[in-house]
N, C-alpha and C positions, 0 to 999 in steps of 0.2 A: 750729858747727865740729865738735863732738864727732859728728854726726850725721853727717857728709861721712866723717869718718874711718871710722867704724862702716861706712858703704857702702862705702868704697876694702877695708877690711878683708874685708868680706862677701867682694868680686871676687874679691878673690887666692886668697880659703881655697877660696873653690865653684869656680874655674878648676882650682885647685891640686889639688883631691879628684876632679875629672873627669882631668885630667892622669895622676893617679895612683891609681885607682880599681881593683881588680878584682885588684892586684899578690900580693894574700897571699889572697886567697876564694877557698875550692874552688868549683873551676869547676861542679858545681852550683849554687853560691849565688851567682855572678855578676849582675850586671845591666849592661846595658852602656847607654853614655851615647854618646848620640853631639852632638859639637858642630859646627853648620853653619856655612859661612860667615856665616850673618845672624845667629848668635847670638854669633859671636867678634868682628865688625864692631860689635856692639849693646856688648859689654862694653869693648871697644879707646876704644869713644869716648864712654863713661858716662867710663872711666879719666881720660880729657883732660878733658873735662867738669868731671868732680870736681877735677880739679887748677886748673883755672883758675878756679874760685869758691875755693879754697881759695887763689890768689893773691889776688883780691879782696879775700877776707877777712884776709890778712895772715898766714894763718897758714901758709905758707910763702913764702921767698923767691925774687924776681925770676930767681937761677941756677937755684936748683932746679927751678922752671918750665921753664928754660929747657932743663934736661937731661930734663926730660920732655919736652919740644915735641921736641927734637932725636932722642929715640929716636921717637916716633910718629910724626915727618915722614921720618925717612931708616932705618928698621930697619922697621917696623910697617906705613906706609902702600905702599910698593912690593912687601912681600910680599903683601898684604892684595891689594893692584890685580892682582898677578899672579895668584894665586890665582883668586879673580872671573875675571878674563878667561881664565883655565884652565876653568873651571869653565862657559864662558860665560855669564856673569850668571846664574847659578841660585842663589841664595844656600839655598838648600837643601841644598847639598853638602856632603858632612862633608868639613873641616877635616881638613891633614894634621896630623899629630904635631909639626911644625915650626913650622906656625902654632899651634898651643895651646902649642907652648913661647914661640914672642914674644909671645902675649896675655896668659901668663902672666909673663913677665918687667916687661912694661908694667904688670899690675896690681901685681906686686910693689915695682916702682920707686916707683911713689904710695902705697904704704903705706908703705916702709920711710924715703922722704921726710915724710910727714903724724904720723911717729911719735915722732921727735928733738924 
């Protein structure tokens, strides 16, 4: 259990520090990150993943799941498909700022669920 948390945590901070990366570095010391579609699809559904072994395991409830399932089925999944067929299936493609905002939201939701 603590180990699922540990991973749900890792998502949100390392999505959250690409999200917001670079904001206050002189632009000398910048690096820049770029997240593709296949690395935001790979994190979107570690996130679900983890939440439904973390139903499993009991340690969170049947709703909360459920408001998880309901953001990654109707917020997540149609951007994610859009995207991709924007992109025509090249999952190599960075990611706009919109999608790493809802991959970031989804990981945040599973922590801030796994943490109560």
């Amino acid at each position: 259990m603590k180990s699922f948390r540990l991973i749900i945590l890792a998502l949100a901070l390392g999505l959250g520090s690409v999200v917001h990366q670079g904001c206050s570095t002189p632009p000398s010391e910048r690096v820049t990150v770029y997240q593709t579609l296949q690395v935001l699809g790979g994190t979107a559904k570690a996130s679900m993943d983890a939440s439904t072994q973390l139903l499993k395991q009991g340690s969170i409830t049947v709703p909360q799941w459920q408001k998880i399932a309901a953001f990654y089925d109707t917020k997540w999944q149609p951007a994610y498909g859009l995207a991709v067929a924007s992109a025509r299936s090249d999952l190599s493609t960075v990611a706009s700022p919109d999608l790493m905002a809802l991959a970031a939201e989804l990981s945040a939701l599973v922590s801030q669920l796994t943490t109560h």
